[in-house]
Steps between C-alpha positions, in 0.01 A plus 500: 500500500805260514497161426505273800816277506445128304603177663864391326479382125599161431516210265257195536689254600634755809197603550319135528763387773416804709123403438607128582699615862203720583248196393690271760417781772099513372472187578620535785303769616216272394599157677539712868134684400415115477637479842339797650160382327546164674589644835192701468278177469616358784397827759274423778191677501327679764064487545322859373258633739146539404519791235247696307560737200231716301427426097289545228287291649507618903713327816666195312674267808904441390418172428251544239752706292667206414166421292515150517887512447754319733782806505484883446691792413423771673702845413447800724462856278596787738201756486469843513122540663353804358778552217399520135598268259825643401637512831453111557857302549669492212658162568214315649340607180778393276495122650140430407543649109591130416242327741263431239211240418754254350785529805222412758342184233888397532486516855162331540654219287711448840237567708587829626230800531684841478302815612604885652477590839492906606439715790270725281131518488311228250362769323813691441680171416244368252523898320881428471473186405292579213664817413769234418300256289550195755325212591704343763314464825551814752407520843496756787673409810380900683330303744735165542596457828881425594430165414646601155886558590587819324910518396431838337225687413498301172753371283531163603400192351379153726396203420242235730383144488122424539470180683140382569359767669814677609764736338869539590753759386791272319715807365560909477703729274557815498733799316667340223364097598193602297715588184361157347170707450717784307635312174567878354781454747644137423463651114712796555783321669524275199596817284842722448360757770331354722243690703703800483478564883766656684545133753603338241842345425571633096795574347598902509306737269160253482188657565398525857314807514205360720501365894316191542129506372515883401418416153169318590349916521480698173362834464329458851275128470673171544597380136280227448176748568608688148329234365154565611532864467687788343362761776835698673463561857 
């Protein structure tokens, strides 16, 4: 197999004022994120209709998700009713790998509940959901009315304010807007190659072999559910 092709070879000092131009451009990137982030806070918001979703527990209203919380994430995982395991979306699977017990104590620091919303049964969802070894709260929305605006079947990620007894929708994501939940990603883009998908912008002879996401299936299963087992489909 050949080599792939090596970014030019320079000497430090060269090579620290091409890290110092690109620097000035980070930060840059990072003050208009700033921006975007401010912008964001300063959305109106529009009132949630009475909604009811199905947990571990039974019918749980919208706003008692929250659990006691003022804001919460809510990300929609596209569902595949009847499908085993290993034919379960590969990318809503790879965005809650790095939802873990200390992510959500981070968020709750800031008063923010996080919790999964799907269009599958409970009982399927609570199977998968263990199959995965996580703890994040999952509910069914099978029986939600339209009350619960769908942008996809999943895939999207929203975000609500609990105000006394009310709840209103403040923001919504979808496609690559819920990339903050996929810090494989922002990893990869710090290295030589990238994500190695054929989208990208690289110089010629890099590594693209892969179209955006492909790589989150191996040998049939969703990556991240190697893991838990070492059963091929």
């Amino acid at each position: 197999m050949n080599a792939s092709p090596t970014p030019q070879i320079v000497g430090r000092a060269e090579w620290e004022r091409a890290r110092a131009e690109l620097l000035a451009r980070e930060k840059a990137h990072t003050r208009a994120g700033d921006a975007l982030a401010a912008a964001r806070r300063r959305l109106p918001m529009t009132r949630m209709e009475s909604v009811t979703v199905v947990g571990a527990g039974g019918p749980v209203r919208l706003h008692d998700v929250f659990e006691g919380r003022q804001m919460l994430l809510v990300y929609h995982f596209m569902w595949k009713r009847d499908a085993p395991h290993d034919k379960q979306c590969p990318g809503c699977t790879h965005t809650q790998v790095a939802m873990n017990d200390t992510v959500r104590a981070y968020l709750a620091e800031r008063d923010v509940s996080y919790a999964v919303f799907s269009a599958g049964s409970w009982p399927e969802l609570a199977a998968y959901r263990d199959f995965m070894g996580w703890t994040m709260p999952w509910y069914s929305t099978a029986d939600t009315s339209d009350a619960l605006p769908k942008i996809r079947d999943g895939g999207d990620l929203r975000c609500y304010l609990r105000v006394g007894g009310d709840v209103f929708q403040t923001y919504e994501t979808t496609q690559r807007g819920v990339e903050a939940m996929l810090p494989t990603l922002q990893l990869l883009d710090l290295t030589v190659f990238g994500r190695q998908e054929s989208w990208e912008s690289s110089p010629a002879g890099w590594p693209q072999q892969d179209s955006a996401g492909s790589w989150w299936w191996r040998d049939g299963r969703p990556v991240a559910q190697w893991a838990r087992t070492s059963e091929t489909v």
